[in-house]
N, C-alpha and C positions, 0 to 999 in steps of 0.2 A: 642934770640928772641927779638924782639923792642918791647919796650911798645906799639907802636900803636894797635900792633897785638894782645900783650898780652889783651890789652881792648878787642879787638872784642871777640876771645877766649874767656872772661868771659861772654860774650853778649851770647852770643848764646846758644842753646838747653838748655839742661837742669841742666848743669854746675852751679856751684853757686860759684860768685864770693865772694872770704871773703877779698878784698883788703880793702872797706870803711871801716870796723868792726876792720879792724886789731891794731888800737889803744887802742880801746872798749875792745879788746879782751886780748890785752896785758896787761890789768888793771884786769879784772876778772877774767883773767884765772890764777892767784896769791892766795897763800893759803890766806884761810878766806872771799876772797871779796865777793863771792856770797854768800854767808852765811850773810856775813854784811849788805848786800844791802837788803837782806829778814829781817833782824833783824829790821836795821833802819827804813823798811817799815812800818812795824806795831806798829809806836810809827809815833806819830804827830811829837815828839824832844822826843831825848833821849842824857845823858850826856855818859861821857865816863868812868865814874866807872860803868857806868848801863848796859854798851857794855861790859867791861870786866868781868863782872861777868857772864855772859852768856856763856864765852868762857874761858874753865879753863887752855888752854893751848900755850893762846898767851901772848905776852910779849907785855907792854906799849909801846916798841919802834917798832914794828911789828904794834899794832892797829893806830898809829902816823902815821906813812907812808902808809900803807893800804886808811886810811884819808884822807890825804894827797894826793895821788896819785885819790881817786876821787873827793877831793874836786877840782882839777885840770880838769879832765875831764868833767866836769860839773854836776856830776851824786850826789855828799851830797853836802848842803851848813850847814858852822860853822858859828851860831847864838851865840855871846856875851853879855848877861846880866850883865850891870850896876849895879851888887849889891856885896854885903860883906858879906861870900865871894864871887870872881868871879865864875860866872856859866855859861856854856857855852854848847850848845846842837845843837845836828845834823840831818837833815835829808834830805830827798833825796830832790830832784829837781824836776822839771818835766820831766826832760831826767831819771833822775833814776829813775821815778816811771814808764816811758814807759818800761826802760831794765826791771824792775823788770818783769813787765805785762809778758815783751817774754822771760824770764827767766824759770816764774813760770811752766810750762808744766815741762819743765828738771827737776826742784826741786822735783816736784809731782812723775817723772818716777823716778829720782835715790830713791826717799824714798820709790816705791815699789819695786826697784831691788838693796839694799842693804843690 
């Protein structure tokens, strides 16, 4: 199939294209990020002893890259404070608070069909 056509294909009827998502998607769909992104929402900043105590079964180099990987996608930004000692705190962007927004339905349904 040639991309051109694969476009139309996702154009049409009722089909839903997930080619733009599929960056978005390759971030979230990783153990813990949806979970983080709801965490980090309901804190203005939150540090990251304050993230891992909420989560008893992730490893420091697991919440780094989780991070990492959306402070790249534009979805947390790491805020550095100037003091001693260093402190530093995370949260979302406006891109992550929009995911969060279209997130939240799914969190709400898996929490009554868990």
């Amino acid at each position: 199939m040639q991309k051109g056509s694969r476009r139309k294909e996702c154009a049409t009827g009722e089909d839903v294209c997930y080619c733009p998502v599929k960056g978005v998607i390759d971030t979230v769909g990783k153990k813990y990020a949806l979970a983080l992104i709801g965490l980090i929402g309901n804190h203005k900043g939150i540090r990251f002893n304050e993230i891992m105590e909420h989560f008893e079964d992730i490893s420091p180099k697991t919440l780094t890259e989780r991070l990492k990987e959306m402070k790249s996608r534009g979805l947390v930004t790491r805020k550095s404070f100037a003091e001693i000692p260093p402190r530093v705190e995370y949260s979302l962007t406006e891109k992550g608070v929009q995911l969060r927004g279209a997130i939240k339905p799914l969190m709400e349904w898996a929490s009554k069909n868990s």
